[in-house]
VORODO-967998 format. One record per residue: z, x, y of N, C-alpha, C, O in turn. Coordinates in pm, whole numbers, padded with zeros to 5 digits, always signed. Each point is the difference from the previous one (the first is absolute). Example, Ala and Ser with C-alpha at 12.3 -4.5 7.8 and 13.67 -1.06 7.14 Angstrom:
% VORODO-967998
+00780+01319-00569+00000-00089+00119+00000+00090+00120+00066+00104-00002-00138-00139+00107+00006+00082+00119+00073-00077+00109+00017+00051+00111
END
This chain:
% VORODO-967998
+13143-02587+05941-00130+00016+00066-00052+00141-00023+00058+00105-00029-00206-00138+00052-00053+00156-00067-00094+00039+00112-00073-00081+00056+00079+00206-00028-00157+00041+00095-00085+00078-00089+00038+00064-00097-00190-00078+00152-00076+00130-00046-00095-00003+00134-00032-00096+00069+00004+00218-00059-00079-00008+00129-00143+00118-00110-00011+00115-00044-00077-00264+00048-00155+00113-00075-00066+00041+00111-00086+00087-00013+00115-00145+00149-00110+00081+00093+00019+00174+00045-00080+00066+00065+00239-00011-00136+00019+00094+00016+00030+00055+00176+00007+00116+00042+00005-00248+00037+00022+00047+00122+00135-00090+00063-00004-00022+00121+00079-00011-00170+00104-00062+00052+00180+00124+00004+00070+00019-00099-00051+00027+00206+00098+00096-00009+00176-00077-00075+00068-00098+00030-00057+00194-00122+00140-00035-00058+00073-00079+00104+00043-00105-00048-00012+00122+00190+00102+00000+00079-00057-00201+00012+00073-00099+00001-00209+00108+00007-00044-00153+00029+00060-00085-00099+00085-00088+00010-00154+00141-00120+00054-00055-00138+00146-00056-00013+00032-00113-00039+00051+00215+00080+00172-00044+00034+00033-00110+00092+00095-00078-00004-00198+00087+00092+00050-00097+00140-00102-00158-00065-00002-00105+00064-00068+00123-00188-00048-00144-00043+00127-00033-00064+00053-00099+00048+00027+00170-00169+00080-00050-00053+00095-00031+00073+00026-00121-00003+00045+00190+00075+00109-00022+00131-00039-00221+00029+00079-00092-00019-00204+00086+00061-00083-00101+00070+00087-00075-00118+00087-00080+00034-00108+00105-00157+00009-00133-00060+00123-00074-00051+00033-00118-00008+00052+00306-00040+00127-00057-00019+00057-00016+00102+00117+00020-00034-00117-00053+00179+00087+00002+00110-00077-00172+00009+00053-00072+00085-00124+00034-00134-00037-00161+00027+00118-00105-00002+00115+00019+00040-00171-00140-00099+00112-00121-00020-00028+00019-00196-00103-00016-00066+00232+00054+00027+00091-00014-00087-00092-00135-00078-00055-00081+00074+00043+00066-00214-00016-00086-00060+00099+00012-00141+00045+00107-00041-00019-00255-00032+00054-00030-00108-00025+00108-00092-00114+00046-00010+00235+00010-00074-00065+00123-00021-00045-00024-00187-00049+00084-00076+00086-00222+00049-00052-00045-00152-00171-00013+00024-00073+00043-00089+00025-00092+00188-00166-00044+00064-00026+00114-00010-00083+00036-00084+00155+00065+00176-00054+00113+00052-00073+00148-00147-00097+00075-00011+00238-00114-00079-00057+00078-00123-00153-00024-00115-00055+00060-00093+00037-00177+00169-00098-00069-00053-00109+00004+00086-00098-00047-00057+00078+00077+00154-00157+00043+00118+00038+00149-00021+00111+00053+00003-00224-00006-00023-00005+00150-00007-00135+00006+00091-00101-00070+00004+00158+00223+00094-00150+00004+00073-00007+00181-00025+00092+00078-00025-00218-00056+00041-00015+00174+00072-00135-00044+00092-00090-00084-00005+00140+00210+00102-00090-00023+00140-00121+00112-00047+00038+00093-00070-00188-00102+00110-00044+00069-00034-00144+00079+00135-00096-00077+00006+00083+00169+00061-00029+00048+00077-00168+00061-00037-00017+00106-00061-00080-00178+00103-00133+00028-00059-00102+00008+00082+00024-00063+00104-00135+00117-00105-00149-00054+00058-00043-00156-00039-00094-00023-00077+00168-00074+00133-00105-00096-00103-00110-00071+00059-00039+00001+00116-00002-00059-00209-00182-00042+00111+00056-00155+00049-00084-00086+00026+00198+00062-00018+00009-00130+00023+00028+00025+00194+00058+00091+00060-00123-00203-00014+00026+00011+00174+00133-00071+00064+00024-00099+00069+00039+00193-00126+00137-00038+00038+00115+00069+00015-00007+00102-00067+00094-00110+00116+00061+00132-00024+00114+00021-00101+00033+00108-00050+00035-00259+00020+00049-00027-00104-00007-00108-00098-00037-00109+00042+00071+00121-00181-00006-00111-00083+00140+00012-00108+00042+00110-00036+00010-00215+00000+00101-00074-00062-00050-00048-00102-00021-00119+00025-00027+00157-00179-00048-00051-00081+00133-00009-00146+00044+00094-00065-00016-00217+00056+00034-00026-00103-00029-00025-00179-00100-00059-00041+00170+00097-00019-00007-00036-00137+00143-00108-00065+00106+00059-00024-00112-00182+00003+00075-00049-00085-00009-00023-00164-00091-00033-00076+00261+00076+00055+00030-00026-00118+00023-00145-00034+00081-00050+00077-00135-00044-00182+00014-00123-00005+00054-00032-00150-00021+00055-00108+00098-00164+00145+00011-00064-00178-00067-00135+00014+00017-00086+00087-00101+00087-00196-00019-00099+00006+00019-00091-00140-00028+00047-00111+00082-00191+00131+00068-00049-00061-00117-00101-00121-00115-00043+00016+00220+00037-00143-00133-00053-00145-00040-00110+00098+00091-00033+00077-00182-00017-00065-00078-00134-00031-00030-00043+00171-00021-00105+00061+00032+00247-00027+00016+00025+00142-00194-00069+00082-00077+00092+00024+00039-00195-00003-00124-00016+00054-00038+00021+00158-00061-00089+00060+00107+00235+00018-00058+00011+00119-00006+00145-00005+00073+00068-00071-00181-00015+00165+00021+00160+00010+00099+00041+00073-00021+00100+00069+00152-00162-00064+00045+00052+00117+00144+00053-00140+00029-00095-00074+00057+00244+00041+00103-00034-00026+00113+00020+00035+00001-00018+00122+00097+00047-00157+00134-00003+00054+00003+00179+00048-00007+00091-00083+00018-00072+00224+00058+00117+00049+00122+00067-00049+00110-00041+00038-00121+00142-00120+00121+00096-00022-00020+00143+00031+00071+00073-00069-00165-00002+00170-00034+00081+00048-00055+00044+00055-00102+00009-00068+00079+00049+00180-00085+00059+00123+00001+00176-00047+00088+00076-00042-00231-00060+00072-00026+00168-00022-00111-00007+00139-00105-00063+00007+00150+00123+00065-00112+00042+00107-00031+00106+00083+00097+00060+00048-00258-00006-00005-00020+00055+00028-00028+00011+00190-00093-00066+00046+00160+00133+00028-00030+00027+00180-00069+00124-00026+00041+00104-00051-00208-00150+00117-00084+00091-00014+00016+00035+00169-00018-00108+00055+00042+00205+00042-00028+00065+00085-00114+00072+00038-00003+00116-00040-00095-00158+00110-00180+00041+00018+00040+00139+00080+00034+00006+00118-00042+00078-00188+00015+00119+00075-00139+00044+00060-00003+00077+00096-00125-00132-00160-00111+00025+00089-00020-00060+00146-00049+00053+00100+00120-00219-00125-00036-00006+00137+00087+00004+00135-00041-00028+00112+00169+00070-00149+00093+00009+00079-00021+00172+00024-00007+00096-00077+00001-00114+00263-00051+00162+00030+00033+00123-00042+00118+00008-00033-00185+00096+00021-00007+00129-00063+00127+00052-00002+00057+00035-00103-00011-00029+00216+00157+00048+00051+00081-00076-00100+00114+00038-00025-00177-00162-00044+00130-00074-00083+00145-00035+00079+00114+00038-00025-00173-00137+00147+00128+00027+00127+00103-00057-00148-00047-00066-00092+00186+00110+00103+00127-00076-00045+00019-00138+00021+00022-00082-00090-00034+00053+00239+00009-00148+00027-00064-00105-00030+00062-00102-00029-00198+00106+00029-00075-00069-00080-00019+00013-00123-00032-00113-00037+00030+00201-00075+00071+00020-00139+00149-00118-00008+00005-00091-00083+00112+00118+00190+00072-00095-00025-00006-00098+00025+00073-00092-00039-00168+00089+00114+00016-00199+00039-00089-00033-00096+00038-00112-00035-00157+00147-00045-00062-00044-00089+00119-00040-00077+00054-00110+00014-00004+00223-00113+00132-00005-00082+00081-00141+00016+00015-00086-00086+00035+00087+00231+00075-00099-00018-00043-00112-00036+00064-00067-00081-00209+00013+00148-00024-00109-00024-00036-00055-00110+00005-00120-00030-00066+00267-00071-00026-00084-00159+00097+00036-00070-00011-00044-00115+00129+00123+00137+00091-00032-00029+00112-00132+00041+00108+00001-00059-00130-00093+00142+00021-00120+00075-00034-00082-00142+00089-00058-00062-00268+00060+00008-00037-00108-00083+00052-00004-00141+00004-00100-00072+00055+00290+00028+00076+00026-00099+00141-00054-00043+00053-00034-00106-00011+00042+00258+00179-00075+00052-00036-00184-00017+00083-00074-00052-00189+00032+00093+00016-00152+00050-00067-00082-00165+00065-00077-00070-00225+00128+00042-00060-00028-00083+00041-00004-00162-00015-00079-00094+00078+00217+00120+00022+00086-00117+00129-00096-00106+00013-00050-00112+00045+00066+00214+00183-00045-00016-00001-00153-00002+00079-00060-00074-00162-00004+00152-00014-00184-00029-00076+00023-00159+00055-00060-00092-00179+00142+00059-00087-00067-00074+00137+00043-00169+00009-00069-00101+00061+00183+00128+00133+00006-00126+00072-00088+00017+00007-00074-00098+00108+00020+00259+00081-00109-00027-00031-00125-00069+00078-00059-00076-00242+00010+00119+00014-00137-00040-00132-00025-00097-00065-00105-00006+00043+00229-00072-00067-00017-00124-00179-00020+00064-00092-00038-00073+00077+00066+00192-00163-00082-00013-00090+00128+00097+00042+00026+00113-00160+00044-00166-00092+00088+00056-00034-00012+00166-00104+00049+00045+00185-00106+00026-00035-00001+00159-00148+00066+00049-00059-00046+00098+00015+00142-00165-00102+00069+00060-00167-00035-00001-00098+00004+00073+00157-00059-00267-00183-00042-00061-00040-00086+00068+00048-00036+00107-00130-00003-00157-00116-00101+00068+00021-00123-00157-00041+00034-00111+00077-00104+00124+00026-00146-00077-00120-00097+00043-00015-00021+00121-00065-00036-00206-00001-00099+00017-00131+00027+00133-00049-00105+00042+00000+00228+00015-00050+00036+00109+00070-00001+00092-00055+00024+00108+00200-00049-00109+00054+00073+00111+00153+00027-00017+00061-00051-00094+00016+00150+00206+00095+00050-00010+00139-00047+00007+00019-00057+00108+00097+00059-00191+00085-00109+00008+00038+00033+00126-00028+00116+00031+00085-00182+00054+00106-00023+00122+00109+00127-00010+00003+00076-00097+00062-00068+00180+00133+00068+00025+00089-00115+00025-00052-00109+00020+00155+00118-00018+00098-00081+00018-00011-00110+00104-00039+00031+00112+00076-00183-00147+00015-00078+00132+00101+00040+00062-00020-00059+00106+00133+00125-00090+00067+00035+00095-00032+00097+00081+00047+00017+00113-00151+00069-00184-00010+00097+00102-00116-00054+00125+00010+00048+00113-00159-00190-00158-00036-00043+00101+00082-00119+00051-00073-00092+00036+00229+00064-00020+00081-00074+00083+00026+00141+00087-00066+00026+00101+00129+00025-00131+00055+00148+00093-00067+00027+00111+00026+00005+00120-00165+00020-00221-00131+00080+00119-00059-00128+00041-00121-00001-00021+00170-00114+00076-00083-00124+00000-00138+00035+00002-00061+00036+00101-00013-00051-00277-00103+00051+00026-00093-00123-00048+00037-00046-00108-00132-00009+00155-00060-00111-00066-00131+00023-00097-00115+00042+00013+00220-00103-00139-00098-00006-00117-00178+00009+00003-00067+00076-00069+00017-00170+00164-00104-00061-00010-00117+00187+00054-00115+00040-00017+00282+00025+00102-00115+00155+00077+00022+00084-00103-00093+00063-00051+00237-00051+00002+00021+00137-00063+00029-00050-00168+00067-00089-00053-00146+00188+00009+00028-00019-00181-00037+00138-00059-00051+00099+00053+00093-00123-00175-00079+00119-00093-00057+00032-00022+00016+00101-00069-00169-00152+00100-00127-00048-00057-00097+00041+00091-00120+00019-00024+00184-00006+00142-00114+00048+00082-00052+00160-00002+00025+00092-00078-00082-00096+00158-00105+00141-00006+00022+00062+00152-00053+00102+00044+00148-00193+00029+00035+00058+00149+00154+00040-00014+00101-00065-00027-00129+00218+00062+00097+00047+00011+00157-00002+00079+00119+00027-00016-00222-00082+00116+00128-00106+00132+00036-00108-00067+00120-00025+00010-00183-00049-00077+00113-00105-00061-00009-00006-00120-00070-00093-00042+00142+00196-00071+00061-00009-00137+00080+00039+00014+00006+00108+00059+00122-00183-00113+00127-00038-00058+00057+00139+00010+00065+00060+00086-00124-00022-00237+00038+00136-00011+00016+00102+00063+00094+00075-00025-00210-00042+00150-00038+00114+00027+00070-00004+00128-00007+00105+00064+00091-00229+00007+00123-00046+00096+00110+00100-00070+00064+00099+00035-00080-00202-00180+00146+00075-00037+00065+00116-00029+00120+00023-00020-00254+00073+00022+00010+00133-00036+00007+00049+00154+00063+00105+00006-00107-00147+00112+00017+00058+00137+00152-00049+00075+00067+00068+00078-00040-00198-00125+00115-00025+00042+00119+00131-00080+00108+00037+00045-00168+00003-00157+00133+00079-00079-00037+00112+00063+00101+00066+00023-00259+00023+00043+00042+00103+00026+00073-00030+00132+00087+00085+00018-00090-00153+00057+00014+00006+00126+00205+00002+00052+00062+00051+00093-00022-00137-00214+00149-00018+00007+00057+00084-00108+00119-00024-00019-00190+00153-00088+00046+00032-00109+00037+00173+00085+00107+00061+00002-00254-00021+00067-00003+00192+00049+00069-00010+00117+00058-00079+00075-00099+00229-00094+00133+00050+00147-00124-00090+00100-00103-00062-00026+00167+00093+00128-00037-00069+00170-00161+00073+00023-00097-00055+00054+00102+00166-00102-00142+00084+00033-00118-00065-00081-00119-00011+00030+00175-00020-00119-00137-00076-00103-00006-00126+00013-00101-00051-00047+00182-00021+00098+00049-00160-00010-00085-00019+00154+00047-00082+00080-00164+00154-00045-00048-00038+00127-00093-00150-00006+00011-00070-00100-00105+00026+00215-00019-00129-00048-00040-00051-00094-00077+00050-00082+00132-00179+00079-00109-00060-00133-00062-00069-00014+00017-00109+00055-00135+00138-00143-00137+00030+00017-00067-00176+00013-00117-00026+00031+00221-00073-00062-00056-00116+00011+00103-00081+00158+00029-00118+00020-00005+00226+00054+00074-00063+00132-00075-00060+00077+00079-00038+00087-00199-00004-00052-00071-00033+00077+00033-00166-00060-00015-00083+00089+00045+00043-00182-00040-00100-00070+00184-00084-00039+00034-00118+00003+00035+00227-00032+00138-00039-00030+00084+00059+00068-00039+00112+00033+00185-00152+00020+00080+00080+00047+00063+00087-00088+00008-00042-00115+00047+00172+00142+00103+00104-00090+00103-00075-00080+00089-00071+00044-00124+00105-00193+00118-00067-00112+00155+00012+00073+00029+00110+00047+00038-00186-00041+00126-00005+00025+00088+00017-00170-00033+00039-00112+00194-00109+00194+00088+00002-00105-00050-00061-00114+00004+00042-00116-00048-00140+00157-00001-00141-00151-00133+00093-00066+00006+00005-00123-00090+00046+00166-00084+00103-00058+00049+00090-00086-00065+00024-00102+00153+00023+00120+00080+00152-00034+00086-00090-00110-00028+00014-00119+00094-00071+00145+00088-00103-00120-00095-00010-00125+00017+00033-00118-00130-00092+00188-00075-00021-00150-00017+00128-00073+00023+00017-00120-00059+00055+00190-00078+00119-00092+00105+00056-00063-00019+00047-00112+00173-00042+00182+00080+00094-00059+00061-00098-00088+00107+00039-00045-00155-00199-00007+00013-00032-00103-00025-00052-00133+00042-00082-00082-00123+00165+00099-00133+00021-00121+00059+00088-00121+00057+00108-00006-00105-00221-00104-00093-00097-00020+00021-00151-00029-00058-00084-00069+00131+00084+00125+00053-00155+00002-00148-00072+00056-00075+00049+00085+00068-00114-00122-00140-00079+00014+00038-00112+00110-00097-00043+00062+00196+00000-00035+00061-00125+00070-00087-00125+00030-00100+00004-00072+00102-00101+00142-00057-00127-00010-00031-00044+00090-00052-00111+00000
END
């Protein structure tokens, strides 16, 4: 993992306590793992948000191959950190809980879309593939509310699975509520099982 901080205002000592954040996470396969490459990157950006998880896949795609979709053999991605809109002070805590959580979609997204060969993120077809059926048995989550595809942030797949990982991945100080509790109860064990066994795609 790589940092650069272009806003020129993020102190060394922060910088340490992002990396700390990530290698102290849940452990992944470390053949997958050589194959997602990320650097975190610390900016003004005009986007209204405070963080983003943008991927690049490496694909093969095979002779006589007729779909846009091809075979996953690499993740390169970028965690953009909005240093404009997260306050002046640049509190730490909110820097890390951003962190964790698109680092969550890096851990969940990242690592399914290398194990089992297929872009989890794009838009196919006009919409976004699924995450695992085991993970909506776990979170009994019903198909018909939550998918990939939507545009509500309370119910996509993904954006669960990246809060369920920060919430069971950081220390106790960052792991405060989560942000879709009104709606689901706190990930338990069978939660934590899954994630820490990724990328097994399971059934």
């Amino acid at each position: 993992m790589r940092l650069e901080d272009r806003s020129g205002r993020v102190p060394a000592a922060l910088q340490r306590l992002c990396v700390e954040l990530i290698q102290e996470g849940f452990a992944i396969n470390d053949d997958v793992s050589r194959q997602t490459l990320l650097q975190v990157v610390f900016e003004d950006s005009p986007l209204e948000q405070y963080g983003a998880w943008i991927p690049s896949y490496q694909e093969h795609r095979a002779e006589n191959q007729y779909t846009d979709v091809g075979l996953v053999v690499g993740v390169t991605a970028t965690i953009t950190i909005n240093t404009r809109l997260i306050d002046p002070n640049l509190s730490p805590r909110t820097v890390l809980e951003t962190l964790a959580h698109e680092y969550g979609h890096h851990y969940t997204l990242g690592h399914l879309s290398r194990g089992v060969g297929l872009p989890l993120s794009r838009q196919i077809g006009g919409k976004r593939l699924r995450v695992p059926p085991r993970f909506y048995r776990v979170r009994a989550l019903d198909p018909s509310t939550y998918s990939g595809g939507t545009d509500d942030w309370y119910r996509c797949d993904a954006e669960l699975l990246a809060e369920d990982y920060r919430v069971l991945s950081a220390p106790a100080d960052l792991a405060r509520a989560h942000r879709m509790e009104d709606d689901l109860p706190a990930p338990g064990p069978e939660v934590e099982d899954f994630l820490r066994g990724l990328p097994s795609w399971g059934a």
